[in-house]
DRENLUM-118170 format. One record per residue (C-alpha): x, y, z. Coordinates in pm, whole numbers, padded with zeros to 5 digits, always signed. Example, Ala and Ser with C-alpha at 12.3 -4.5 7.8 and 13.67 -1.06 7.14 Angstrom:
REM residues 2
+01230-00450+00780+01367-00106+00714
REM end
This chain:
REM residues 220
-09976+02345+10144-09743+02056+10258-09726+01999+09879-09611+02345+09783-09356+02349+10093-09205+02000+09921-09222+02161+09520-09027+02485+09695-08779+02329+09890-08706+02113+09596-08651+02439+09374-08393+02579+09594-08182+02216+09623-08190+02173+09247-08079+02590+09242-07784+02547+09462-07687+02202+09222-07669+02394+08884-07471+02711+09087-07147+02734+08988-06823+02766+08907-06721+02462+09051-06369+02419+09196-06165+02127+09322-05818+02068+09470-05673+01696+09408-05428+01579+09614-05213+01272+09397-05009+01029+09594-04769+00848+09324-04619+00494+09514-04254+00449+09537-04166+00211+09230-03842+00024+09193-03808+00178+08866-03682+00491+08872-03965+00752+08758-03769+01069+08566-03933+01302+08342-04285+01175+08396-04556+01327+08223-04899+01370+08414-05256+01394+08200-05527+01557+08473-05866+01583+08326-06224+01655+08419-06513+01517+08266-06933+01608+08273-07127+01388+08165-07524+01289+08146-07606+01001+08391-07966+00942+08205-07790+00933+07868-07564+00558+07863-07448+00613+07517-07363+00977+07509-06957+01066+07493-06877+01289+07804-06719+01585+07736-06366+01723+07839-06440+02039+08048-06110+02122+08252-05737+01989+08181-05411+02031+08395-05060+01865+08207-04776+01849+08347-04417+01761+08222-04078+01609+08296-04152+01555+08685-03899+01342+08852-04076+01153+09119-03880+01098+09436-03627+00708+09452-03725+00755+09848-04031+00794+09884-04400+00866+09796-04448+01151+09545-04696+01403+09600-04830+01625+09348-05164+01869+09385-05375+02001+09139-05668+02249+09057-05965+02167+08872-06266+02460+08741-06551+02468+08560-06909+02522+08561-07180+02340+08627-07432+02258+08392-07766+02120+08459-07820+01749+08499-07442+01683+08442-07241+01426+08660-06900+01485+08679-06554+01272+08723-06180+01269+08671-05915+01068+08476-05543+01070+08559-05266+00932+08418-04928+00915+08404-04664+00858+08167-04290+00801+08122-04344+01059+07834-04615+01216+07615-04711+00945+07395-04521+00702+07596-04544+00397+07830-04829+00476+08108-04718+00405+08452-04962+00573+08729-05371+00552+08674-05677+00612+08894-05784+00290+08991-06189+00311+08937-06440+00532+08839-06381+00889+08996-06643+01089+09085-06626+01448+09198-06845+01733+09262-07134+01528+09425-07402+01749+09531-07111+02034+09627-06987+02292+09418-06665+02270+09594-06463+01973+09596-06118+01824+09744-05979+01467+09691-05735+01224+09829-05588+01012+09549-05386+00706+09576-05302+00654+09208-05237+00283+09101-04923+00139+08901-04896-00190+08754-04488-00134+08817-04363-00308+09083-04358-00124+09411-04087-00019+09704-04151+00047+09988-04043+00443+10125-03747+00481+10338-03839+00894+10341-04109+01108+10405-04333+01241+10124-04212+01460+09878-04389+01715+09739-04310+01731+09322-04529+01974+09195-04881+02172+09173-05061+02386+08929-05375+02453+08803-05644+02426+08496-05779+02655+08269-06125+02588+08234-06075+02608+07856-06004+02280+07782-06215+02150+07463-06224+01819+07362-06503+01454+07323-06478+01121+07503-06592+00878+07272-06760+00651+07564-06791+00533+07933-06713+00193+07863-06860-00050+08155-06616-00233+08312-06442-00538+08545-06210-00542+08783-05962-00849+08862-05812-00877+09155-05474-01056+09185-05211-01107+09428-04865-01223+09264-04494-01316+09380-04300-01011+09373-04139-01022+09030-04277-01289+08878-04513-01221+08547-04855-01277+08475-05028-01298+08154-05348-01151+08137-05536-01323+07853-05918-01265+07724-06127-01550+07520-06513-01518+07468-06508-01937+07400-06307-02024+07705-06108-02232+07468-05879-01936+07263-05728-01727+07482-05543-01398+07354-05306-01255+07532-05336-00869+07659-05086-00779+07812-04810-00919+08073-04845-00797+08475-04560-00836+08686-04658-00940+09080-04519-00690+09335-04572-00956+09620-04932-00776+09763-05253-00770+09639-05306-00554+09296-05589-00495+09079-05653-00395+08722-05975-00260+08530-06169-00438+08240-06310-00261+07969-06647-00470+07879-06696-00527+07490-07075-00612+07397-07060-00971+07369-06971-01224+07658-06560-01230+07756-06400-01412+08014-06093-01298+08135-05818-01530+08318-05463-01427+08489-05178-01755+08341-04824-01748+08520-04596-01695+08225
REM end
């Protein structure tokens, strides 16, 4: 009997998980840069994917652009946005934002981490601090609200992977640039890109290749 009660109960939790459509408001905090941040375009996506399936691409399920925001020279910028979809059985989901000084063009703003939403509610709301490798300011102002709008639920479209990852951790003189290099000898090191310090502690995400790599931060 007690097993029957467990099987039942079970039924009904793994019911309410594939009920749908599922629906999410994201709030996006954008930090005050020194540079000034006009006509910034914003890339909002949603993403399911199958957590007992590593090498299968997750698929693009919901997308929200936006384009030529001006983010506030005052203070933080806020901007607040509407996912939908529908759940499908088994399927994880998460969310990947970034921003740009134009389509196609330099990225500035990025989720720091691996997003998850929808976990075990069909509802959702998030709090997102996004993270810029730009060097910061702090606010003199009060939050200012730039913009909010909505997806379609239409959106079509592959991932090719969920790459594993690593995250370094820095903390650099405000101004001052940092090369971050790769070498999988320890003795060649090939330079990835240049990070400039914004005096606090910052951090930056790895993506993991399938042989060893160590990664190192040299003051240029």
């Amino acid at each position: 009997m007690r097993l029957i009660l467990f099987v039942a109960i079970l039924a009904v939790g793994l019911a309410k998980l594939q009920a749908g459509p599922l629906e999410a408001d994201v709030h996006l905090t954008f930090p005050l840069t020194k540079q000034k941040m006009l006509g910034i375009y914003v890339d909002a996506r949603l993403y399911e994917y199958d957590p007992f399936l590593a090498d299968a691409p997750a698929t693009l399920v919901d997308q929200v652009e936006f384009g030529g925001l001006d983010l506030s020279t005052k203070a933080h910028s806020l901007l607040d946005l509407h996912f939908s979809a529908k759940r499908k059985t088994r399927m994880n989901y998460y969310v990947s934002i970034r921003a740009y000084a134009a389509k196609g063009g330099t990225q500035y703003y990025f989720i720091d981490g691996f997003q998850k939403i929808f976990e075990g509610v069909d509802e959702d709301e998030l709090d997102i601090e996004l993270a810029t490798r730009l060097a910061k300011k702090n606010p003199t102002d009060d939050p200012v609200i730039v913009g909010h709008g909505g997806g379609s639920g239409e959106a079509t479209g592959k991932l090719i992977n969920i790459h594993r990852a690593v995250e370094i951790e820095w903390e650099g003189t405000d101004g001052a640039a940092f090369l971050l290099q790769k070498s999988s000898d320890l003795k060649n090191w090939e330079t990835i890109e240049t990070l400039i310090g914004a005096g606090e502690k910052a951090s930056t995400f790895l993506r993991i290749a399938g042989r060893v790599q160590y990664w190192r931060l040299h003051r240029d």
